[in-house]
C-alpha atoms as a printed R data frame, in Angstrom:
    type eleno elety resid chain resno       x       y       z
1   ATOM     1    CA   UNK     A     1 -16.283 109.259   9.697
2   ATOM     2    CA   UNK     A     2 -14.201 107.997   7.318
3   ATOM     3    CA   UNK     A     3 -14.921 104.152   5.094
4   ATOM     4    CA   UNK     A     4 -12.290 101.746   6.885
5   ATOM     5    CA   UNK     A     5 -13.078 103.071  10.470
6   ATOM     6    CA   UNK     A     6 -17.018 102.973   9.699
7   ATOM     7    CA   UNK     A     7 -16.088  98.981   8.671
8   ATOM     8    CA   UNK     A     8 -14.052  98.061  11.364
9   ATOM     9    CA   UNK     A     9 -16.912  98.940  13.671
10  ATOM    10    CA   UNK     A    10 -18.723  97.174  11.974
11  ATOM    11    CA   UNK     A    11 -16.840  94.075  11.714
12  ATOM    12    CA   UNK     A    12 -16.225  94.566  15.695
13  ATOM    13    CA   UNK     A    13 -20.095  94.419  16.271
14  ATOM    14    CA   UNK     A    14 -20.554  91.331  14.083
15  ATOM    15    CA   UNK     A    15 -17.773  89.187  16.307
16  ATOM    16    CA   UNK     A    16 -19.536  90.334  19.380
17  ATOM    17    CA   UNK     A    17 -23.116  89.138  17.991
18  ATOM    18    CA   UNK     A    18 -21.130  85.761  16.892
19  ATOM    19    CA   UNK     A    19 -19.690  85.335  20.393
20  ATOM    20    CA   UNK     A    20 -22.704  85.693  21.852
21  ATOM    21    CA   UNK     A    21 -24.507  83.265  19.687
22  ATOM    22    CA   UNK     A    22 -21.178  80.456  19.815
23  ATOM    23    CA   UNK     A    23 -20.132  80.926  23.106
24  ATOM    24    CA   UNK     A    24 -22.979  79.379  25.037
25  ATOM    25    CA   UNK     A    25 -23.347  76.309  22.823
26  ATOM    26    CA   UNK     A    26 -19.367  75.590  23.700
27  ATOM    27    CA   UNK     A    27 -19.920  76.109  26.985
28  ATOM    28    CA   UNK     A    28 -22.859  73.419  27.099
29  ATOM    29    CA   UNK     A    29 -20.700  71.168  24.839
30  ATOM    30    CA   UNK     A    30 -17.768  71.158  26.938
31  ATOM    31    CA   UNK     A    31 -19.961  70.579  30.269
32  ATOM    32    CA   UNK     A    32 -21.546  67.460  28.559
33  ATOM    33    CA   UNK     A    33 -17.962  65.936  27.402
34  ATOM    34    CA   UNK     A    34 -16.643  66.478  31.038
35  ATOM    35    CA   UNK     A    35 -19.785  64.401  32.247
36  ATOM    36    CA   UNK     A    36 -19.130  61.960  29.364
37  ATOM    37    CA   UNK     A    37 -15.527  61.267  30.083
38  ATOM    38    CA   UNK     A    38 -14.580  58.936  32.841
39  ATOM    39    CA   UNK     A    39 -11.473  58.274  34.634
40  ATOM    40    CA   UNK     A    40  -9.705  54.826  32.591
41  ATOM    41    CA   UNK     A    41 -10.279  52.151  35.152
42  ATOM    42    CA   UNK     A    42  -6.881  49.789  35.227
43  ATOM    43    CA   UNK     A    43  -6.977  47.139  33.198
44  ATOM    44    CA   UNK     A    44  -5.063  45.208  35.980
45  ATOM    45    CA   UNK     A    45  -3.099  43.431  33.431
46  ATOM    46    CA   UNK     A    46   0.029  43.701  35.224
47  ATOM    47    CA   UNK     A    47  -1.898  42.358  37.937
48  ATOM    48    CA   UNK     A    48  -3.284  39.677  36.544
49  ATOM    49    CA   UNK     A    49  -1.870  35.951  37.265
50  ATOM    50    CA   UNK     A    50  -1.842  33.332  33.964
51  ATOM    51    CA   UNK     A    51  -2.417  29.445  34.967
52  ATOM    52    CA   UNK     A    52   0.009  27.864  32.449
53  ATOM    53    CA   UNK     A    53   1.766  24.525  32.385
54  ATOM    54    CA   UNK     A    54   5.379  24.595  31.712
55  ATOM    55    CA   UNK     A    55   8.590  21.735  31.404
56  ATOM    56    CA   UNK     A    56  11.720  21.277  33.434
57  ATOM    57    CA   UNK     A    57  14.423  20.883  30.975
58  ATOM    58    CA   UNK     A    58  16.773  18.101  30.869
59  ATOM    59    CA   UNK     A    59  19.125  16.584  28.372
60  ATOM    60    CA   UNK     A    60  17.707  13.885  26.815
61  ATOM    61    CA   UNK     A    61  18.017  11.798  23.328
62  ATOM    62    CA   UNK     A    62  16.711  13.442  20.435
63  ATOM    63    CA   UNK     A    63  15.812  11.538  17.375
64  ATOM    64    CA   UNK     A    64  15.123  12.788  13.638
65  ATOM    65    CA   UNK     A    65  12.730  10.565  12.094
66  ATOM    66    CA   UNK     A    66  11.296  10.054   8.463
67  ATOM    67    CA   UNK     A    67   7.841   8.355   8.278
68  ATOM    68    CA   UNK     A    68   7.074   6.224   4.677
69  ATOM    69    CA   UNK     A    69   4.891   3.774   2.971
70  ATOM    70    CA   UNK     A    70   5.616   0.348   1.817
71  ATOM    71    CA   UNK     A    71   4.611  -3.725   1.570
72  ATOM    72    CA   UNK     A    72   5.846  -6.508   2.735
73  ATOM    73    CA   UNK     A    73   7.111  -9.162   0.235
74  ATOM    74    CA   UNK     A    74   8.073 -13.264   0.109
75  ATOM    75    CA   UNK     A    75  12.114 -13.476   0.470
76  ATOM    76    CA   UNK     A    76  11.570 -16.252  -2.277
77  ATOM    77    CA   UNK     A    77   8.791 -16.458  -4.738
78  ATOM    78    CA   UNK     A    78   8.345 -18.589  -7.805
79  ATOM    79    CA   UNK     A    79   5.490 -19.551  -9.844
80  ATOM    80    CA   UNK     A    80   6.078 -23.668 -10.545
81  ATOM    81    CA   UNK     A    81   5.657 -25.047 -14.049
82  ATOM    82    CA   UNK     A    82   7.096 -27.901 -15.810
83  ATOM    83    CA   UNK     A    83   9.990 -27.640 -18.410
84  ATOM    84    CA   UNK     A    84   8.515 -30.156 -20.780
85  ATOM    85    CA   UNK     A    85   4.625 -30.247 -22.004
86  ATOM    86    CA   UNK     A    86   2.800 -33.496 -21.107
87  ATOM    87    CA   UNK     A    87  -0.415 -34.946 -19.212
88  ATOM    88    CA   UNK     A    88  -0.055 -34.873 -15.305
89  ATOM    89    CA   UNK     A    89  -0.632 -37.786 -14.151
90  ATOM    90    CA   UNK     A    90   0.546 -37.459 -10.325
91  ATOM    91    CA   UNK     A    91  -0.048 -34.532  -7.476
92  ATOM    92    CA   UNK     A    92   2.001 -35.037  -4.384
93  ATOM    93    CA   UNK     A    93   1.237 -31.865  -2.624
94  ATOM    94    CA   UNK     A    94  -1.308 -30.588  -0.607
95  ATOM    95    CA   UNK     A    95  -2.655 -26.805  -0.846
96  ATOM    96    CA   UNK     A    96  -0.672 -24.290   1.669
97  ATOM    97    CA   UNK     A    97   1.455 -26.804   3.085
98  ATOM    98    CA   UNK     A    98   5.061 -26.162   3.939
99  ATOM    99    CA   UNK     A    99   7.112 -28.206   1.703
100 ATOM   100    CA   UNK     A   100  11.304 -29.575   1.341
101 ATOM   101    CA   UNK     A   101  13.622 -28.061  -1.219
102 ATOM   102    CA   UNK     A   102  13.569 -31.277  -3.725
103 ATOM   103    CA   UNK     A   103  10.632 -32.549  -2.371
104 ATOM   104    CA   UNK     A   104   8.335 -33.911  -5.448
105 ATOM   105    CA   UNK     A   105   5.433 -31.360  -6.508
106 ATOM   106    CA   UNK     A   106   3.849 -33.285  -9.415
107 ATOM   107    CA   UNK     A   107   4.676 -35.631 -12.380
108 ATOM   108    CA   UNK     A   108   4.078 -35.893 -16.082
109 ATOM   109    CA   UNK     A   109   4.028 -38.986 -18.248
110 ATOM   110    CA   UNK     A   110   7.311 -40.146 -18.631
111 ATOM   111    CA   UNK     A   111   6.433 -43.362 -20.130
112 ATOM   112    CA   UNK     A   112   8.282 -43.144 -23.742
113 ATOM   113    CA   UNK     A   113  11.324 -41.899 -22.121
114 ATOM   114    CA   UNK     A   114  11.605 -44.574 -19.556
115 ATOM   115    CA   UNK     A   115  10.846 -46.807 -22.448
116 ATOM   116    CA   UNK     A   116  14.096 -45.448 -24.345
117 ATOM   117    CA   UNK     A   117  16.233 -45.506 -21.525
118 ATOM   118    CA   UNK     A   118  15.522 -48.967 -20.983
119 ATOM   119    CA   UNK     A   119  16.543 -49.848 -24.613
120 ATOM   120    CA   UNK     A   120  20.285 -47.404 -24.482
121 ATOM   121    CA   UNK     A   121  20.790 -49.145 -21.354
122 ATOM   122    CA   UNK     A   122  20.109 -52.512 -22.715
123 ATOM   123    CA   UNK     A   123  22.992 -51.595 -25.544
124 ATOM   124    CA   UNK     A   124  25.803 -50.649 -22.638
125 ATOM   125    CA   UNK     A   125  27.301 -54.143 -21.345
126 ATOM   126    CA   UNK     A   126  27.767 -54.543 -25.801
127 ATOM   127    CA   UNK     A   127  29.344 -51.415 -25.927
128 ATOM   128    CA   UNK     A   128  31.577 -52.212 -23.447
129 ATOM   129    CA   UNK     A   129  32.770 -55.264 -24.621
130 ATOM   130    CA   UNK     A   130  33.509 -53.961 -28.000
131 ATOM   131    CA   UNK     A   131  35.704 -51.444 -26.574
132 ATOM   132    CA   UNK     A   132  37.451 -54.126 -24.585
133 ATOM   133    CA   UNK     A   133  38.084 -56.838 -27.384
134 ATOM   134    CA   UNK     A   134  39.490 -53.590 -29.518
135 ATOM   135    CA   UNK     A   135  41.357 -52.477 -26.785
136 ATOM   136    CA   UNK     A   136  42.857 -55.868 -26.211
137 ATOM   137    CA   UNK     A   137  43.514 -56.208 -29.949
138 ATOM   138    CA   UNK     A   138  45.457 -52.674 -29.933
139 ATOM   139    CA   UNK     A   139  47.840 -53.737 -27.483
140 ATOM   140    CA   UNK     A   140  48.687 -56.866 -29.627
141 ATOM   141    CA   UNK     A   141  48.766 -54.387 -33.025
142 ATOM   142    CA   UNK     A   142  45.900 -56.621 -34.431
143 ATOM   143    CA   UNK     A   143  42.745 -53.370 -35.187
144 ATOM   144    CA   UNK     A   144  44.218 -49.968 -36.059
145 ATOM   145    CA   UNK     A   145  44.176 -47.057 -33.743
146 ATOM   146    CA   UNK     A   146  41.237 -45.998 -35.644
147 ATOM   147    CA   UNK     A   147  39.363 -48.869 -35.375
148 ATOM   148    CA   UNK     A   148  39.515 -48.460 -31.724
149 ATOM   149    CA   UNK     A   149  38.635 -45.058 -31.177
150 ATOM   150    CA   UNK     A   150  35.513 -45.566 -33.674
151 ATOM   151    CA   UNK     A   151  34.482 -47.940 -30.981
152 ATOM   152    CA   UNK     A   152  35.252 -45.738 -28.144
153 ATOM   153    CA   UNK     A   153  33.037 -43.048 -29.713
154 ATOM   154    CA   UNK     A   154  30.738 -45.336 -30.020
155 ATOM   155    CA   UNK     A   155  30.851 -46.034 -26.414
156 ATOM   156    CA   UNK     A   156  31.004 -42.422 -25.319
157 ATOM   157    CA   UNK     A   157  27.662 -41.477 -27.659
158 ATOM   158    CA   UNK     A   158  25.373 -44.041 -25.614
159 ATOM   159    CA   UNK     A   159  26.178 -43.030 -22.572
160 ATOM   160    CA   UNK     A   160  26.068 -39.140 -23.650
161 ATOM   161    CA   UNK     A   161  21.898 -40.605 -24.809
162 ATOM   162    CA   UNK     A   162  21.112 -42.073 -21.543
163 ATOM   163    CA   UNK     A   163  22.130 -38.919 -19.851
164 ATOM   164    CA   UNK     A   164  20.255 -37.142 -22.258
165 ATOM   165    CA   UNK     A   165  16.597 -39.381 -21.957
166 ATOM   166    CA   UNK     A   166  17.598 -39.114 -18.110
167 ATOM   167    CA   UNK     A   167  17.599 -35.425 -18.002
168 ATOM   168    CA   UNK     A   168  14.468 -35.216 -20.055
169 ATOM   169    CA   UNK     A   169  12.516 -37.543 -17.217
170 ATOM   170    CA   UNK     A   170  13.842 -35.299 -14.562
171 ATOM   171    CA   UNK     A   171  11.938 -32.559 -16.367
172 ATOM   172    CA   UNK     A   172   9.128 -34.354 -16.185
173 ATOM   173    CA   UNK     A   173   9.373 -33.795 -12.616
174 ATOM   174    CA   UNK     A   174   7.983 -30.830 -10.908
175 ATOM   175    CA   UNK     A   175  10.767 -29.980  -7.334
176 ATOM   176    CA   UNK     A   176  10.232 -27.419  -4.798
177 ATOM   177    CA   UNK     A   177  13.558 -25.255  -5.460
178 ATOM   178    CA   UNK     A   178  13.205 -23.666  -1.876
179 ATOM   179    CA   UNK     A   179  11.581 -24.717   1.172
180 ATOM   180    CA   UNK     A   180   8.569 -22.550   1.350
181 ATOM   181    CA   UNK     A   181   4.543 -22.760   1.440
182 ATOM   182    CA   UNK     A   182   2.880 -24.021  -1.389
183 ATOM   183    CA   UNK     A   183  -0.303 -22.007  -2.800
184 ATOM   184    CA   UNK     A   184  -3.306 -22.920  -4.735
185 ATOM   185    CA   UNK     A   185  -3.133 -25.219  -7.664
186 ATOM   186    CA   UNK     A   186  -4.115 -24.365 -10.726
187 ATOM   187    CA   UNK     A   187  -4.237 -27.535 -12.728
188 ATOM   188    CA   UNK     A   188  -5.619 -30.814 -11.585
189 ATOM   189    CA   UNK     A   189  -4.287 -34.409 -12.610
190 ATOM   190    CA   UNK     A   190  -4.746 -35.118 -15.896
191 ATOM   191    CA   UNK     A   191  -4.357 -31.632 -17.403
192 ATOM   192    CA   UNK     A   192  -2.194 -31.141 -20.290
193 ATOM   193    CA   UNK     A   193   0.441 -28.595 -19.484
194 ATOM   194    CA   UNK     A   194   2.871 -26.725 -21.350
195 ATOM   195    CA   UNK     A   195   5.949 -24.955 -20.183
196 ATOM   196    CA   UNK     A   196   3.842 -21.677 -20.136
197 ATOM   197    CA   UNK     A   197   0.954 -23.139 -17.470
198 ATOM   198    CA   UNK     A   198   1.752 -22.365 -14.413
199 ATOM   199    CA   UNK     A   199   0.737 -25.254 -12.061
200 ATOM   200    CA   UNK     A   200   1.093 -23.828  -8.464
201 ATOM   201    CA   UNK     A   201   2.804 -20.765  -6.574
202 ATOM   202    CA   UNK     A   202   5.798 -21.191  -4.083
203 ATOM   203    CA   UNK     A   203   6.371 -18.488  -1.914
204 ATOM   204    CA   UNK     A   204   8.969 -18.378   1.622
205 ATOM   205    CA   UNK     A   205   8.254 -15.912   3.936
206 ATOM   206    CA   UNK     A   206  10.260 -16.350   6.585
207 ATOM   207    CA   UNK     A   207  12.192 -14.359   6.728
208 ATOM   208    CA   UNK     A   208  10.206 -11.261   5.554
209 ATOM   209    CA   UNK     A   209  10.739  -8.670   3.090
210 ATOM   210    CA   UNK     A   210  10.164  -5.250   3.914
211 ATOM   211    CA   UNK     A   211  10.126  -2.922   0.804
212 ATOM   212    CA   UNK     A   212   9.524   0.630   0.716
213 ATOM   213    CA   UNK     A   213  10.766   4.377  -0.912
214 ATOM   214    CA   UNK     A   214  12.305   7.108   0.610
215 ATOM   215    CA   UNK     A   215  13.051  10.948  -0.575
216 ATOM   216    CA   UNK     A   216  16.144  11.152  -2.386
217 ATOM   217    CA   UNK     A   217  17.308  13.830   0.333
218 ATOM   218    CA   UNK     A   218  17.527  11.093   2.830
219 ATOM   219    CA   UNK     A   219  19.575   8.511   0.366
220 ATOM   220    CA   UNK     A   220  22.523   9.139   2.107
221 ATOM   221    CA   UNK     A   221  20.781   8.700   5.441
222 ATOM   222    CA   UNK     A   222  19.870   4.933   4.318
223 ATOM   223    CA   UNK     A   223  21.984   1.918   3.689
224 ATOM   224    CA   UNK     A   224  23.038  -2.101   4.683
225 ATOM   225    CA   UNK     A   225  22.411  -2.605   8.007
226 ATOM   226    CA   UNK     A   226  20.513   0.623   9.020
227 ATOM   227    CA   UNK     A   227  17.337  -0.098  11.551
228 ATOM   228    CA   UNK     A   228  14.506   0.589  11.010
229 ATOM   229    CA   UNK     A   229  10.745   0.282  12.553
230 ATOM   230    CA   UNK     A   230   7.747  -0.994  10.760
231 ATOM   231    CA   UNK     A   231   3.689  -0.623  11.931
232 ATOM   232    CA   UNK     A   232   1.220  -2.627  11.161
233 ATOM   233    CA   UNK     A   233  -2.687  -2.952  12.046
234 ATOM   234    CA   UNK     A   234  -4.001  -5.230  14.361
235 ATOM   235    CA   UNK     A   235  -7.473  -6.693  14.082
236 ATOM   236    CA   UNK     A   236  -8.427  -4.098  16.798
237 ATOM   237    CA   UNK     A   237  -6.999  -1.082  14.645
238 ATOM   238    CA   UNK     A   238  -4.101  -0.367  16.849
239 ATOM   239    CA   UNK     A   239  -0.873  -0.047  15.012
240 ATOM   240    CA   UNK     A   240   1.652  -2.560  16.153
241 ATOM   241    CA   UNK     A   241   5.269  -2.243  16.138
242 ATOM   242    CA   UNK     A   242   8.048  -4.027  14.668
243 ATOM   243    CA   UNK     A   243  12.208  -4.079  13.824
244 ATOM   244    CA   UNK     A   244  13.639  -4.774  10.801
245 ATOM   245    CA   UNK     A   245  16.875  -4.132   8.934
246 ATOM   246    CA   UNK     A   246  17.861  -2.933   5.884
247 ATOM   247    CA   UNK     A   247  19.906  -5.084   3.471
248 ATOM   248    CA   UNK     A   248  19.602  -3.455  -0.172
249 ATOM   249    CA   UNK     A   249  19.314   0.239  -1.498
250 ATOM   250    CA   UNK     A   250  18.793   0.166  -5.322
251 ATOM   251    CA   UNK     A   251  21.426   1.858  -6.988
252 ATOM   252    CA   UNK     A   252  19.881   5.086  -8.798
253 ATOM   253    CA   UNK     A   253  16.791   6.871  -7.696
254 ATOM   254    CA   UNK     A   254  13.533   6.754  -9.612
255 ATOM   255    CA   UNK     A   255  13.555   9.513 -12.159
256 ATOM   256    CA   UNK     A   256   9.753  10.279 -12.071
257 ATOM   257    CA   UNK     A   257   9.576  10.101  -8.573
258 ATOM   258    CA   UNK     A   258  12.770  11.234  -6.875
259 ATOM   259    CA   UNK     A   259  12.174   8.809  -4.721
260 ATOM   260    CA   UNK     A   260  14.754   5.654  -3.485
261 ATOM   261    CA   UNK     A   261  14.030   1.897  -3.539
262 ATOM   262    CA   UNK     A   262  14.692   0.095  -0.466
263 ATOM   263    CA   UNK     A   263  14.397  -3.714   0.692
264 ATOM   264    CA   UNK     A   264  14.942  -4.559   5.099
265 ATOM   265    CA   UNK     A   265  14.565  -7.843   6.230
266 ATOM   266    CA   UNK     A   266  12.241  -9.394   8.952
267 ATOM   267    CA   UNK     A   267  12.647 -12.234  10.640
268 ATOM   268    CA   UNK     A   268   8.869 -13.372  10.956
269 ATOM   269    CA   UNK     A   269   9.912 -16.611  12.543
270 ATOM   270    CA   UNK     A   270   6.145 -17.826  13.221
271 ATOM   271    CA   UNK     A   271   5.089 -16.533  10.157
272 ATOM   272    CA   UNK     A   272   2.196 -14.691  11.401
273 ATOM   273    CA   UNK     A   273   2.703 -11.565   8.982
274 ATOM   274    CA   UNK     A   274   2.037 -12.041   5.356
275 ATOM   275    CA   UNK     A   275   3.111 -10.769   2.267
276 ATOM   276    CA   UNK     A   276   1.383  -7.986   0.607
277 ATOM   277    CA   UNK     A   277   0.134  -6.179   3.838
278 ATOM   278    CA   UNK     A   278   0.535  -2.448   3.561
279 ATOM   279    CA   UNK     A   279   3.220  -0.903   6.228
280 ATOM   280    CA   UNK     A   280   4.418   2.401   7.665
281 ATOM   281    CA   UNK     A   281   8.029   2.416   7.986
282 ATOM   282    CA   UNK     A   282  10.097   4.538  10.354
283 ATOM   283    CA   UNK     A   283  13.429   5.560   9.855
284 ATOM   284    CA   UNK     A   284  16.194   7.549  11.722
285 ATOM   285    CA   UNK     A   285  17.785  10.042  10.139
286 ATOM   286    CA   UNK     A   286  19.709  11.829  12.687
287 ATOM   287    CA   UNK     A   287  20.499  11.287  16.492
288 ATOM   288    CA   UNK     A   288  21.547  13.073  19.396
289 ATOM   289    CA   UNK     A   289  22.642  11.433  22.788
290 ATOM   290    CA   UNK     A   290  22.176  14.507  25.291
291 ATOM   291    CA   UNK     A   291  20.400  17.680  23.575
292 ATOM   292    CA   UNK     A   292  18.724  20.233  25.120
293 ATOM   293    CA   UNK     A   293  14.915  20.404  23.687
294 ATOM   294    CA   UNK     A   294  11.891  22.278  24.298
295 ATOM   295    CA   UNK     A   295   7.975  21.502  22.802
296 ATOM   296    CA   UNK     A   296   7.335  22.836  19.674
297 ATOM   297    CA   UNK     A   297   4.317  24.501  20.915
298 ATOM   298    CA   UNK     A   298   6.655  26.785  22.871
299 ATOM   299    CA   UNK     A   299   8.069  28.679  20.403
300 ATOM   300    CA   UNK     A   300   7.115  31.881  19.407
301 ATOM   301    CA   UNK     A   301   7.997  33.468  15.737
302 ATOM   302    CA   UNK     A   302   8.769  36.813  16.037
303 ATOM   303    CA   UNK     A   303  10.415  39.067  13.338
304 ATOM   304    CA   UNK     A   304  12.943  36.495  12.259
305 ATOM   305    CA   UNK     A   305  13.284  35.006  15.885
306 ATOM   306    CA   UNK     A   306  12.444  32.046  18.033
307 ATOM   307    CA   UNK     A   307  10.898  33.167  21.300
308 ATOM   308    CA   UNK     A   308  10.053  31.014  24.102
309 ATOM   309    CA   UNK     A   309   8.526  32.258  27.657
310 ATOM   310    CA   UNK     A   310  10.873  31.155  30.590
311 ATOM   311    CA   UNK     A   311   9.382  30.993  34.134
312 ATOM   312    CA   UNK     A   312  11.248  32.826  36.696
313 ATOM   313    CA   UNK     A   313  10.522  34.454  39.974
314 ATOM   314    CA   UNK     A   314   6.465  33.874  39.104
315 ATOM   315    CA   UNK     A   315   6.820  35.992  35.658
316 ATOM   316    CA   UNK     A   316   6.948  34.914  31.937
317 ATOM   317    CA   UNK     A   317  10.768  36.568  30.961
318 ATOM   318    CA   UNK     A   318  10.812  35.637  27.162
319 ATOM   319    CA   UNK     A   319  14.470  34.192  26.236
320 ATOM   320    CA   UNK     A   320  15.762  34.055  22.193
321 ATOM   321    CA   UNK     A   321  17.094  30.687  21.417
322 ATOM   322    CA   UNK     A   322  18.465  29.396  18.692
323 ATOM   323    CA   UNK     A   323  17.300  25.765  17.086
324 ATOM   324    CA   UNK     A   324  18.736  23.167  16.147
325 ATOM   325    CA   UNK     A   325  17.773  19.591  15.358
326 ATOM   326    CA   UNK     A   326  13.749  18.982  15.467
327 ATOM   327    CA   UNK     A   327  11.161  16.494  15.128
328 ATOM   328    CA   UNK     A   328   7.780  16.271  14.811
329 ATOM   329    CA   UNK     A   329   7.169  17.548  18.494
330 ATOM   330    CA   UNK     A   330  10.301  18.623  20.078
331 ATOM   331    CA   UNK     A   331  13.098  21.405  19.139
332 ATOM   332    CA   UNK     A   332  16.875  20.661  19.950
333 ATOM   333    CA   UNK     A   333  17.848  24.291  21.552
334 ATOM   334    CA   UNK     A   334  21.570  25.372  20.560
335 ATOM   335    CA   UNK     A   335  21.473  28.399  22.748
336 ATOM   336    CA   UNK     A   336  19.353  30.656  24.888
337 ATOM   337    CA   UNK     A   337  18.454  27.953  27.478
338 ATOM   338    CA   UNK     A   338  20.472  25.484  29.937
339 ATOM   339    CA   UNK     A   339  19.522  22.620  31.416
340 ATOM   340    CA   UNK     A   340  17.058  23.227  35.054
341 ATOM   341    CA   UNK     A   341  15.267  26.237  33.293
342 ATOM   342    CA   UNK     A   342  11.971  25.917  33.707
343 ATOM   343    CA   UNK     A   343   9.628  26.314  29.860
344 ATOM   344    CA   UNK     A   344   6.489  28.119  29.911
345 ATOM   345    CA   UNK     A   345   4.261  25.943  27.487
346 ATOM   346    CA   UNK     A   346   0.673  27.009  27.010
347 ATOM   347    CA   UNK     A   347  -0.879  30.112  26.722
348 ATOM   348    CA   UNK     A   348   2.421  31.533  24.907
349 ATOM   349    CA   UNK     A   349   0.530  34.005  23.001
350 ATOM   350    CA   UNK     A   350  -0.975  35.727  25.844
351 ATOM   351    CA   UNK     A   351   2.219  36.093  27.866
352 ATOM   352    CA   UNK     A   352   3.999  39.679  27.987
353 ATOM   353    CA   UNK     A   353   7.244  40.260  29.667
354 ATOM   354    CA   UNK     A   354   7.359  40.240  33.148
355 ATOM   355    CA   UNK     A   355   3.533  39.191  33.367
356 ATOM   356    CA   UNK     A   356   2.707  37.331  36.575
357 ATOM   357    CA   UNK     A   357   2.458  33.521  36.302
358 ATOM   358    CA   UNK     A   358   1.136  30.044  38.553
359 ATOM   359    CA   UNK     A   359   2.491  26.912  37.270
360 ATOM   360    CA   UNK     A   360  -0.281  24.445  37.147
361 ATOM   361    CA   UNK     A   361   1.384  21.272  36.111
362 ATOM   362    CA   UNK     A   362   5.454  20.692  35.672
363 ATOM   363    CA   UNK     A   363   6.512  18.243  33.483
364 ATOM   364    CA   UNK     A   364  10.408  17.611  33.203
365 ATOM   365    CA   UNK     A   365  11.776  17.207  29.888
């Protein structure tokens, strides 16, 4: 017997012993992986109904608007002090009382003015009559021109002194320069004041200023005359709403903050809001009459898209729209819907397309 038959026997006998060793175990394996393996029960997904709540679209006004922070501020404000330094010696208002324009504030001794008026008046009815003899004599070529006018000058420098001492009293008078409400005062009578004390703050507040900033993205959306809406909190905490209009935009925006200065005036005809209360203005940037709109919530993202779920037939069928205008809650919808569709609005994420549906609640948009 020759070498390569004598190992291909041998090789033959080794497979068989192999086989015989292998097979069995297989054999058991396979048994025990058929036992193992179970039919895939249905998931009964396609069967299965979603509850969801969904809207009934219908065109409707869609605004755009911009939320921001401001005060409210006196249309008139001055701090009152007098123009010439002296002892008060008279108070004629009372503390946060509505006073006149011209009505008298307070007063400062006047006493040496008075006292000098009383002599440049005393010197008038002299004056006077010099002029007249010297006019009479010019007419009858008896004085010189200049003779006259030296009197004349004469006459004309008195009077310019009484109007002079007379002005100075006035300053020695403290006015309201607007009608307003008078604050606390900070001197009492008999103080000695100086142009620099301030004696007592004037403020008007009706009407009402309403000052605030906006981004400079919306400075062209901003300018005399545009509404706007202003909240405030009540006592109880609950915001309250009010209307206002805008008068002034300052003319260049704010450098550090990119941010635009505007004033909008309230009426506040019983005066119940004061100044310096913190506000959240509301302003509309853009407007549309009859848009179609569906909840943010029912949009789905999807590789570059907008999805939404419309209800048809008792299925979820999901519709790409395109958006337009939106707010803080609704979407202005361009195309991809028409009005009467009906919006499928929670449970987005679990719906698949052509899943079975039941409309729990139906609101209409």
């Amino acid at each position: 017997m020759t070498k390569p038959v004598k190992w291909s026997i041998i090789a033959i006998i080794a497979l068989i012993i192999i086989g015989l060793f292998v097979y069995p175990r297989l054999k058991r394996q396979q048994n025990v992986e058929k036992t193992e393996v179970k039919p895939s029960a249905p998931s009964g997904r396609q069967n299965q109904v979603l509850n969801i709540n969904a809207v009934l679209l219908r065109q409707q006004r869609l605004t755009d608007m911009g939320r921001s922070m401001g005060s409210t501020l006196p249309d008139e404000e001055v701090n009152l002090s007098f123009e010439q330094s002296g002892k008060i010696v008279a108070i004629h208002f009372k503390e946060g009382t509505h006073v006149q324009k011209g009505e008298l504030l307070a007063k400062i001794n006047d006493k040496p003015l008075q006292a000098e008026l009383k002599k440049l008046e005393a010197q008038v009815q002299l004056a006077e009559d010099r002029v007249f003899r010297q006019k009479t004599l010019l007419e009858k070529d008896a004085v010189s021109q200049e003779a006259y006018e030296q009197v004349t000058t004469e006459y004309d420098k008195l009077m310019a002194d009484i109007e002079l001492v007379k002005a100075n009293i006035a300053q020695t008078e403290l006015r309201a320069p607007f009608d307003g409400i008078i604050g606390l005062r900070l001197v009492s009578e008999g103080a000695y004041v100086t142009p620099a004390t301030v004696v007592v703050n004037l403020t008007k507040i009706s009407p009402l200023k309403i000052e605030f900033s906006i981004n400079e993205y919306y400075a062209t959306d901003v300018s005399d005359g545009t509404p706007i809406v202003f909240y405030m909190q009540n006592t109880d905490g609950k915001e309250q709403k009010y209307n206002a209009t805008v008068y002034a935009v300052e003319s260049e925006i704010e450098p550090k903050t990119r941010t635009l200065k505007v004033r909008a005036i309230f009426p506040n005809e019983n005066e119940a809001i004061k100044p310096g209360r913190y506000v959240s203005v509301e302003i509309t940037k853009r407007e549309i009459k009859n848009a179609i709109v569906v909840p943010s919530e029912a949009i789905i993202p999807e590789m570059g898209q907008s999805i939404v779920y419309k209800y048809q037939n008792g299925e979820a069928v999901p519709v790409q729209i395109m958006q337009g205008l939106r707010n803080e809650k609704m979407v202005q919808v361009l195309a991809g819907l028409q009005t009467g569709d009906t919006v499928i609005t929670t449970g987005v994420m679990q719906l698949r397309a052509g899943m079975r549906v039941s409309i729990d609640n139906l609101q209409e948009e």
